[in-house]
C-alpha positions as CSV (number, residue, x, y, z in Angstrom):
1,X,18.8,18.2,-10.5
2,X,16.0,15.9,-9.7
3,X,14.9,14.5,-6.8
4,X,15.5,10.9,-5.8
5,X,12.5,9.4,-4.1
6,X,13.3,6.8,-1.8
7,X,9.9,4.8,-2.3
8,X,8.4,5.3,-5.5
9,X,5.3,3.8,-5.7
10,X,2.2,4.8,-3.7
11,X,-0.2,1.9,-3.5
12,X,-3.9,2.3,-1.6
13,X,-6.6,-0.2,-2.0
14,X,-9.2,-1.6,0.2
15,X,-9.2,-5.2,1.7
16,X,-13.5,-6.6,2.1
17,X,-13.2,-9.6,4.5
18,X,-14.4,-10.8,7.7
19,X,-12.7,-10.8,11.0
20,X,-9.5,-9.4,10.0
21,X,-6.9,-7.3,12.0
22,X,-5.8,-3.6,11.0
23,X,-3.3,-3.9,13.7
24,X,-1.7,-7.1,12.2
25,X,-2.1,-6.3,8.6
26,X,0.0,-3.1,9.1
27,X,2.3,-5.1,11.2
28,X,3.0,-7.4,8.5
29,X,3.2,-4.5,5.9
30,X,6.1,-2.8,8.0
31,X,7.4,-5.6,9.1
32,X,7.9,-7.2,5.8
33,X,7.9,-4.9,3.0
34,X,10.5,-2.0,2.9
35,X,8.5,1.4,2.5
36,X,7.1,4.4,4.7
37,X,4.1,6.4,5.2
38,X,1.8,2.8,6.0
39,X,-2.1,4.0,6.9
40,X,-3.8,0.8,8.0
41,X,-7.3,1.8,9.3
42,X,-11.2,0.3,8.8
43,X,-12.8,-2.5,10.9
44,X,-12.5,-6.5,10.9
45,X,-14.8,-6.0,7.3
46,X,-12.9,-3.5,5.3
47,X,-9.6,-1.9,5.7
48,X,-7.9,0.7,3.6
49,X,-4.6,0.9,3.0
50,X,-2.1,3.1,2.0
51,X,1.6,2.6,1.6
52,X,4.5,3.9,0.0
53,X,7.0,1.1,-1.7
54,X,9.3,0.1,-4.3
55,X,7.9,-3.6,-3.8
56,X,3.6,-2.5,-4.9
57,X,3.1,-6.2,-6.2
58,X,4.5,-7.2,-2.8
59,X,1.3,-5.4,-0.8
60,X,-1.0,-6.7,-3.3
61,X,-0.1,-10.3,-3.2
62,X,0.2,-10.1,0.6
63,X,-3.3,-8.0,0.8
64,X,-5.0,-10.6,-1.3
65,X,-4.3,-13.1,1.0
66,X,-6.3,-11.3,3.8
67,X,-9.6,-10.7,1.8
68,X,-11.1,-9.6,-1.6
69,X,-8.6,-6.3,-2.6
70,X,-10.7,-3.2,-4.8
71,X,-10.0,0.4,-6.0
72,X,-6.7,-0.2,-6.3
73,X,-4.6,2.4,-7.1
74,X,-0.4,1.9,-7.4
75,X,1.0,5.7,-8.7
76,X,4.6,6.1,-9.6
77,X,5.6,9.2,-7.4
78,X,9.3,9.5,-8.8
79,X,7.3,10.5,-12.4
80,X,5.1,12.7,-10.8
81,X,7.7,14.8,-9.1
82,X,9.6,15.0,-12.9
83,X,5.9,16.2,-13.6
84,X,4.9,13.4,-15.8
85,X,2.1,11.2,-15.4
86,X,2.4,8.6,-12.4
């Protein structure tokens, strides 16, 4: 039987901009879009992020918002478990 991942998708990325907030961008991530496992960390220049979602296009859009969003990466963790390609 296979598992059943609660939040399938595991988005990171990094947000370049200038005097932002780590503490209120992962507030806003957990406060507004359903997931777990939120890693908000870098300075008021660059934060990474990492977050784990069924809503991905949800952090991007909110992300973009805050600076200029790069290596993005969005994996489907549900395939990976069935070992196929996420």
């Amino acid at each position: 039987m296979k598992e059943i991942i609660e939040f399938r998708y595991d988005v990171q990325l990094l947000i370049e901009g200038n005097e932002m907030d780590e503490d209120t961008i992962g507030d806003y991530i957990q406060n507004n879009i359903k997931g777990d496992s939120l890693l908000c960390v870098g300075d008021d220049e660059l934060i990474k992020i990492h977050y784990h979602t069924n809503e991905p296009w949800d952090v991007l859009a909110y992300c973009a918002t805050q600076g200029d969003i790069y290596d993005i990466i969005v994996e489907n963790m549900q395939r990976q478990s069935e070992g196929l390609d996420g």
